[in-house]
C-alpha positions in Angstrom: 22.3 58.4 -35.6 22.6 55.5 -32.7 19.7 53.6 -35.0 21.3 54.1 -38.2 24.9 53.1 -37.1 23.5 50.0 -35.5 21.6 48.8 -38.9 24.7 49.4 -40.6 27.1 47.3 -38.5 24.7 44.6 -38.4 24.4 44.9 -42.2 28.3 44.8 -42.6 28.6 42.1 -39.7 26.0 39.8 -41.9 28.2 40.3 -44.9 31.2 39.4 -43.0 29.5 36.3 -41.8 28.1 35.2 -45.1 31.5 35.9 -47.4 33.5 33.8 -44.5 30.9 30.8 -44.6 31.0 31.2 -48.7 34.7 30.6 -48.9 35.5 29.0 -45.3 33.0 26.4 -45.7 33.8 24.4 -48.7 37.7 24.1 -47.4 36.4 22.7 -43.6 33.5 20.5 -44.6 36.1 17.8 -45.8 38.7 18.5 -43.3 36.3 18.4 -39.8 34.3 15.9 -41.6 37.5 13.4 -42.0 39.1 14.5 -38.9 35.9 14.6 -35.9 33.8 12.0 -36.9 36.3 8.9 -36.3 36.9 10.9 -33.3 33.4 11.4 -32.3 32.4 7.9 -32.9 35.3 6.6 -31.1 34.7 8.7 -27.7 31.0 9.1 -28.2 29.9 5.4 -28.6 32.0 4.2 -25.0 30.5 6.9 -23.4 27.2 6.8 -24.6 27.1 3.2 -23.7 28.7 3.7 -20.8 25.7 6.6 -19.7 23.1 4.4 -21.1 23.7 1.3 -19.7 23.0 2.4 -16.2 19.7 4.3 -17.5 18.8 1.1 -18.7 19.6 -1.4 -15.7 17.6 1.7 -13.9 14.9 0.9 -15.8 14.5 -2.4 -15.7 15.1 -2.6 -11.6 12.4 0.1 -11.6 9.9 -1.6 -14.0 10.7 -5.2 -12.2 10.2 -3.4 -8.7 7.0 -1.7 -9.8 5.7 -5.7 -11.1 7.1 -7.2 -7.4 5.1 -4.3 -5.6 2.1 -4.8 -7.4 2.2 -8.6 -7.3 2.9 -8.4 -3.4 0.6 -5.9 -2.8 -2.4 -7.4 -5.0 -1.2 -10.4 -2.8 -0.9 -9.3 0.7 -4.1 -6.8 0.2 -6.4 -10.3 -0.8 -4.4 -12.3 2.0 -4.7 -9.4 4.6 -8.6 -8.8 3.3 -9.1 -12.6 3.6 -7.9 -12.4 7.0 -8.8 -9.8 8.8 -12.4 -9.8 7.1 -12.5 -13.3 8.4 -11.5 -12.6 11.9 -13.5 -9.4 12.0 -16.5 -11.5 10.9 -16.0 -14.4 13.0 -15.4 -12.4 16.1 -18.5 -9.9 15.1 -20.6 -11.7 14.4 -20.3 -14.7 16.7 -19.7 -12.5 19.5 -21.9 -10.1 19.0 -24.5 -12.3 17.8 -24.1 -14.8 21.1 -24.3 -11.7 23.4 -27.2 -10.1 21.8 -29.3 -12.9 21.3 -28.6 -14.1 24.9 -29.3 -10.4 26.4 -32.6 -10.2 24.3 -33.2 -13.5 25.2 -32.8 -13.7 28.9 -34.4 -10.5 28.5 -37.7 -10.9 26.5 -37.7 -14.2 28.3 -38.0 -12.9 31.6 -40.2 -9.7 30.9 -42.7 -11.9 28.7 -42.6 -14.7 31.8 -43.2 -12.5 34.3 -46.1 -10.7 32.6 -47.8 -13.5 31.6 -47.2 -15.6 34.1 -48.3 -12.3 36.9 -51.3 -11.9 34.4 -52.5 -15.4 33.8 -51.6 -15.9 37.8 -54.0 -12.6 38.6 -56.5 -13.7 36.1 -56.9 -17.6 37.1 -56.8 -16.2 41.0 -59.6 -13.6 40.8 -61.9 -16.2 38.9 -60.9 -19.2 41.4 -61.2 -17.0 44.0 -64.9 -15.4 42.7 -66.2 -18.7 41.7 -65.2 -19.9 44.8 -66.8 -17.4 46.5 -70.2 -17.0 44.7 -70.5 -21.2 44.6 -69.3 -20.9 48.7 -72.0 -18.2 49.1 -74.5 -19.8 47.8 -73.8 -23.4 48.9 -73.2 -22.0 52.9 -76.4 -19.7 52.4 -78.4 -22.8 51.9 -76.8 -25.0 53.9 -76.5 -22.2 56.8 -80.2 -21.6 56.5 -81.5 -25.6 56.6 -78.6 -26.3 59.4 -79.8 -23.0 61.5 -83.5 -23.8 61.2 -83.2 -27.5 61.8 -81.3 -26.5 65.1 -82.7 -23.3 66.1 -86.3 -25.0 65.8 -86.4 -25.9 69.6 -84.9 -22.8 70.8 -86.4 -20.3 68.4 -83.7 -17.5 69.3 -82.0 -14.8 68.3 -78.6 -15.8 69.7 -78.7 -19.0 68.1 -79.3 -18.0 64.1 -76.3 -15.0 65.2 -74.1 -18.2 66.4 -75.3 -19.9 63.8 -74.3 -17.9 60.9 -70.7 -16.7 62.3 -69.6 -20.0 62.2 -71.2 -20.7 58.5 -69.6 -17.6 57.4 -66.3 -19.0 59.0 -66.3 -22.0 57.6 -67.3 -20.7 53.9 -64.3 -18.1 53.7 -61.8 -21.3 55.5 -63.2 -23.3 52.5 -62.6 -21.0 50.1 -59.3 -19.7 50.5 -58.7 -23.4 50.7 -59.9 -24.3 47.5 -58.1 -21.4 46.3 -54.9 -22.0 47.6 -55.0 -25.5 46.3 -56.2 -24.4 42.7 -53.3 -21.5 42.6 -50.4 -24.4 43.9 -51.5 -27.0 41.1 -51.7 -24.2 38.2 -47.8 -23.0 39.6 -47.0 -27.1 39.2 -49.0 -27.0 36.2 -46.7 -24.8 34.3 -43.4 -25.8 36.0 -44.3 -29.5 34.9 -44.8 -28.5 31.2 -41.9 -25.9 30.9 -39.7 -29.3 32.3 -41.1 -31.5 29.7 -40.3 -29.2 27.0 -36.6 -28.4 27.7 -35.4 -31.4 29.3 -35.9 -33.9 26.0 -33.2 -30.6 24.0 -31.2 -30.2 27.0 -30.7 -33.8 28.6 -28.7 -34.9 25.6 -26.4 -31.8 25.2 -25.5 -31.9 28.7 -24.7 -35.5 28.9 -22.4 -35.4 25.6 -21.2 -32.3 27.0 -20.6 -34.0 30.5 -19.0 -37.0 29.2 -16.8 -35.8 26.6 -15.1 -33.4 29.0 -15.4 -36.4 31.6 -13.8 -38.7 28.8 -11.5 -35.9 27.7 -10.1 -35.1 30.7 -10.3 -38.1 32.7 -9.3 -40.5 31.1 -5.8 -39.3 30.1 -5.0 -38.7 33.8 -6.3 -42.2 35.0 -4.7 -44.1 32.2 -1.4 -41.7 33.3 -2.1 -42.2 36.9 -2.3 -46.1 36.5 0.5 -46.7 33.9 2.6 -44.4 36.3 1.4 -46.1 39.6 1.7 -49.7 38.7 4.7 -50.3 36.0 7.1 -49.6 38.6 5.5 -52.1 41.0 4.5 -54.8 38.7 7.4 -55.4 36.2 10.1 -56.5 39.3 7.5 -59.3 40.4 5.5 -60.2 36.7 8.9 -60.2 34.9 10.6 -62.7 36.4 7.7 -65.3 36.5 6.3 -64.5 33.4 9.6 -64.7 31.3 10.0 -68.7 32.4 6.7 -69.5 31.6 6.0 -68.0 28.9 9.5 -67.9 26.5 9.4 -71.5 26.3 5.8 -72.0 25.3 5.7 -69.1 22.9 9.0 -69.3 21.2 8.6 -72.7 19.8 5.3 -71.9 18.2 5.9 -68.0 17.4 9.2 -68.5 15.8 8.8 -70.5 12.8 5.3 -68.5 11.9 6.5 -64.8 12.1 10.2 -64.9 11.0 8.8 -66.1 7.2 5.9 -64.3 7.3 7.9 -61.1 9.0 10.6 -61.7 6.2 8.0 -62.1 3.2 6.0 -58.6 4.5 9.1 -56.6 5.1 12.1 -57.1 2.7 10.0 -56.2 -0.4 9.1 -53.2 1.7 12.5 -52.3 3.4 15.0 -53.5 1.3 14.7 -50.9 -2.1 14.0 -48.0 0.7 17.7 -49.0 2.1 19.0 -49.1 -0.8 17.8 -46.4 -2.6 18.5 -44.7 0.9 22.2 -45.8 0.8 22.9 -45.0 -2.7 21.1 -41.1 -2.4 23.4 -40.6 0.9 26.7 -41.6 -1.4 25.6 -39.6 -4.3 24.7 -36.5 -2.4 28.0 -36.7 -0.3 30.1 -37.4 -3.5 28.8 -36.0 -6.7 27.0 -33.0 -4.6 30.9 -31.0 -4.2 31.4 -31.7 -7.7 28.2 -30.1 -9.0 28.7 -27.3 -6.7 32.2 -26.4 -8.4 30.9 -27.3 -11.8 27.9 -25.0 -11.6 30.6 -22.5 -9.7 32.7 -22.4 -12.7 29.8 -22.4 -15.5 28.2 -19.3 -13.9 31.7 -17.3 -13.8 32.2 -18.6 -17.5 28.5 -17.4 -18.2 29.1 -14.2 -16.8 32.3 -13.7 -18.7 31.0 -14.8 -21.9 28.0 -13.6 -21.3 28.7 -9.5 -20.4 31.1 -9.1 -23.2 28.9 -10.6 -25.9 25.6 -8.1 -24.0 27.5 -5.5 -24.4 28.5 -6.0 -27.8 25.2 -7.1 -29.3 23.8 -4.0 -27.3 26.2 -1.5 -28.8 25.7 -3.6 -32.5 21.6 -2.6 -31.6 22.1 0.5 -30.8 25.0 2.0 -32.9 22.6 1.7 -36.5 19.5 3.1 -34.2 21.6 6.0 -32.7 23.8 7.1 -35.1 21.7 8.3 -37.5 19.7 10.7 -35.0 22.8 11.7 -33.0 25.2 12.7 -35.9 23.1 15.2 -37.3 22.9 16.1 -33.8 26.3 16.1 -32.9 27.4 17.9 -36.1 24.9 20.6 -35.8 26.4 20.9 -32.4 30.0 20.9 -33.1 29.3 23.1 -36.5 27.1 25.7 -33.8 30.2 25.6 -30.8 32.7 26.2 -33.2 30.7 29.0 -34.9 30.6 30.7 -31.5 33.5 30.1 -30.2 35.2 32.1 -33.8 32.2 34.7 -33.5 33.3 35.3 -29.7 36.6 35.4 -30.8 36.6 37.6 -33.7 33.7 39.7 -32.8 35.7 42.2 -30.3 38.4 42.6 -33.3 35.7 42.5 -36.2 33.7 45.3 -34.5 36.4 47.7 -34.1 37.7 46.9 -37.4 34.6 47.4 -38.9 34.2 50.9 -37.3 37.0 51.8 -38.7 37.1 50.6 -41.7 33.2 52.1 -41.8 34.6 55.5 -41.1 37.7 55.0 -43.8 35.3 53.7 -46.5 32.2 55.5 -46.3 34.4 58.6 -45.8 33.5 61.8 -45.3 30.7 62.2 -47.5 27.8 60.4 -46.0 28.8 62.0 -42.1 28.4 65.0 -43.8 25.3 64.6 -46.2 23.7 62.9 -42.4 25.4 66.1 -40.6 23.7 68.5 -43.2 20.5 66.7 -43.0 19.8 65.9 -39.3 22.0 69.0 -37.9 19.2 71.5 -38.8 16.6 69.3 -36.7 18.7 68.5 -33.7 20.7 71.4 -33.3 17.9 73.6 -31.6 16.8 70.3 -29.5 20.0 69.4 -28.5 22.1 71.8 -28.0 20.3 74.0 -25.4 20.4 70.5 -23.4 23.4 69.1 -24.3 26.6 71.6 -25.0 26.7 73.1 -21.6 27.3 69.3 -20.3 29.2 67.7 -23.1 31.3 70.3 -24.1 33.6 70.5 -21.5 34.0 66.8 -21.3 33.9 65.7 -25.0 36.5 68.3 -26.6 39.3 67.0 -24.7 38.5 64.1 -25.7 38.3 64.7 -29.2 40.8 66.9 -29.6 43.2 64.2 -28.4 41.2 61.4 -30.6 41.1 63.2 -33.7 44.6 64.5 -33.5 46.1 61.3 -32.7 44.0 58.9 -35.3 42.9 61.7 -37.9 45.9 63.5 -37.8 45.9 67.3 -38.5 44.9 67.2 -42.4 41.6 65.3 -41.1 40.9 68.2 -38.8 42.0 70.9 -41.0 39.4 69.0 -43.6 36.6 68.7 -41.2 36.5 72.4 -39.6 36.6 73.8 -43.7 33.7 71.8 -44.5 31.9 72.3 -41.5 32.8 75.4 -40.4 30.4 77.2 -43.2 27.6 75.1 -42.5 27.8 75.2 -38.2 28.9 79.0 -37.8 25.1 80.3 -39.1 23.7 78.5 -36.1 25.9 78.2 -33.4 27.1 81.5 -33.0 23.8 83.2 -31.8 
C-alpha cells in the first residue's frame, strides 16, 4: 500500500510539475529574461571585477615572487657555493696539506735519518774498526816479533818477549781505536758538509728576501717616521730663516718666468672645462633638480589616475566578451534552478496535501476498494494477529473523529455497507 501510494504521488507530483512548466514557462521566459539580465549584468560585472581583480594582482605578486626567489636563490646558492667551496678549499687544503706534508716530512725525515745514518754509522764502524784491527794485527805481529827478537837477542828471556808483547799489544789497540775514531769524526763531517751544501744554495736566498723584506717592511717606515718626527721640529726654526734669504732671491728671478707659462699652458686646458663643467652641473642640479622632482611627482599621479581607470576599463572590455558567454548560461541555469526550488519548497507542503486529497476525492472509492478486496485476503491473516490488539485502540479514535469530521456521516454510512459484507467473513472468528 505504502509503495503504491508513493509511485502514485510521485506520478501526480511529475504531472503537476510538467503542466506548470508547459504553461508557466512561455509567460516568464520574456519577463525574467527582460527584467534579470540588465540586473545581473549590472551587479554581476562590478562585483566580478571587483572579486577578480584581487585574484589577479594575487597572482601576479605570487608568480613575480616565485621568479625573485628563484633568481635570488639560483644566485645566492652559486655565490654561497662559490664561497664557501672556496674557503673550505683554501683552508683544507692548504692547511691540511701544510700540516701533513710537514708531519710526514719531519717525520719520514727523521726516522729515514736516523736509520740510515745509525746503519751506515754501524756498518762503516765495524769495517773501520775490523780493518783496522786485522791490518793492526798483522802489522804489530810482525813488527812485535822483529822488535822482540832484535832486543830480546842478548837477554834471551822469557820476561822480556812477555814485556815485549804487552806493550805491542798496547800500542796496536791505542792505534786502532785511534784510527777509528778519526775515520768515524771525518765520515760524521763528511755528511754534515754535504747535507750543508745542498740546502744552503735553496735556503740562503729565501731567508735573505725573507729577512729583508720584513727588515725593509717594517723598518723602514719607523726610521723614516722616527727621523721626519725627530728632526722637522728642530731643523725648520734654524734652516728656515737662513734658507728663505738666500735662496728667494736667486730662485725667483729664474723660476718665475719659466713655470708660470709653462704652469699656465699645462693646466688651464686641463682645469678650466673641469670648472666649468663643474660650476654649470652644481647650478643645474640645485635649480632644475626641484623642478624635475615636482614634474615627475605630478606625471606619476596623472599616470596613475589615467592609468587605473583606463586598466580597469580595458580589463572589464577583455573580460566582459570572454565571461559572459560562459557565465550567463551559468547564471541563468542558476537563477532558473533557485527559483524552481524556492516555488517547489514553497508549494510542495500545500501541493502534497492537496494532492492527497484530491487523490482520495478523484480516484474515489472504487480503486480503495478493488486494492481493499485484493490485498485484504493476503494481509488480513498476517496482520491482524500482530497488529489489531495494538492499533485498535489507538487508531479508532482517531478515525472516528477524522472520518466524521472530513467524510461526514454519508462517507461512513457508504464505507461500512460496502465493507461490511466483505470484512464480517473474516474478522469475526
Amino acid at each position: 500500500v505504502l509503495h503504491l501510494v508513493v509511485c502514485l504521488v510521485l506520478h501526480l507530483v511529475l504531472r503537476l510539475v510538467l503542466h506548470l512548466v508547459k504553461y508557466l514557462f512561455p509567460h516568464l521566459v520574456p519577463y525574467l529574461v527582460l527584467r534579470l539580465v540588465p540586473r545581473l549584468v549590472l551587479h554581476l560585472v562590478p562585483c566580478l571585477v571587483l572579486r577578480l581583480v584581487p585574484h589577479l594582482v594575487r597572482i601576479l605578486l605570487c608568480v613575480l615572487f616565485c621568479i625573485l626567489f628563484f633568481i635570488l636563490f639560483c644566485v645566492l646558492f652559486c655565490v654561497l657555493f662559490r664561497v664557501l667551496f672556496h674557503i673550505l678549499f683554501r683552508i683544507l687544503f692548504h692547511i691540511l696539506f701544510r700540516i701533513l706534508f710537514r708531519i710526514l716530512f719531519h717525520i719520514l725525515f727523521r726516522i729515514l735519518f736516523c736509520v740510515l745514518f745509525r746503519v751506515l754509522f754501524r756498518i762503516l764502524f765495524v769495517s773501520c774498526c775490523v780493518s783496522c784491527s786485522a791490518s793492526s794485527s798483522a802489522s804489530c805481529s810482525a813488527s812485535c816479533s822483529s822488535s822482540c827478537s832484535a832486543s830480546c837477542s842478548a837477554s834471551c828471556s822469557t820476561s822480556c818477549s812477555a814485556s815485549c808483547s804487552a806493550s805491542c799489544s798496547a800500542s796496536c789497540s791505542a792505534s786502532c781505536s785511534a784510527s777509528c775514531s778519526y775515520l768515524v769524526v771525518c765520515l760524521v763531517l763528511h755528511l754534515v758538509l754535504r747535507l750543508v751544501l745542498r740546502l744552503v744554495p735553496r735556503l740562503v736566498p729565501y731567508l735573505l728576501v725573507r729577512l729583508v723584506l720584513r727588515l725593509v717592511l717594517h723598518l723602514v717606515p719607523r726610521l723614516v717616521l722616527h727621523l721626519v718626527l725627530h728632526l722637522v721640529p728642530r731643523l725648520v726654526p734654524h734652516l728656515v730663516p737662513r734658507l728663505v734669504p738666500c735662496l728667494v732671491p736667486r730662485l725667483v728671478p729664474h723660476l718665475v718666468p719659466h713655470l708660470v707659462p709653462n704652469l699656465l699652458v699645462c693646466l688651464v686646458p686641463h682645469l678650466v672645462p673641469r670648472l666649468v663643467l663643474y660650476l654649470l652641473v652644481c647650478l643645474v642640479l640645485r635649480l632644475v633638480l626641484p623642478l624635475v622632482l615636482h614634474l615627475v611627482t605630478c606625471l606619476l599621479v596623472c599616470l596613475v589616475l589615467c592609468l587605473v581607470p583606463y586598466l580597469l576599463v580595458r580589463l572589464v572590455l577583455h573580460l566582459v566578451p570572454r565571461l559572459v558567454p560562459h557565465l550567463v548560461p551559468y547564471l541563468l541555469v542558476c537563477l532558473v534552478l533557485r527559483l524552481l526550488l524556492r516555488l517547489v519548497l514553497r508549494l510542495v507542503p500545500h501541493l502534497v496535501l492537496r494532492l492527497v486529497v484530491c487523490l482520495v476525492l478523484r480516484l474515489g472509492l472504487r480503486l480503495v476498494l478493488h486494492l481493499l478486496v485484493r490485498l485484504v485476503p493476503h494481509l488480513v491473516p498476517y496482520l491482524v494477529p500482530h497488529l489489531v490488539p495494538r492499533l485498535v485502540p489507538r487508531l479508532i479514535p482517531y478515525l472516528l473523529v477524522c472520518l466524521v469530521l472530513r467524510l461526514g456521516l454519508r462517507l461512513v454510512l457508504h464505507l461500512l455497507v460496502r465493507l461490511v459484507p466483505h470484512l464480517v467473513p473474516y474478522l469475526v472468528p
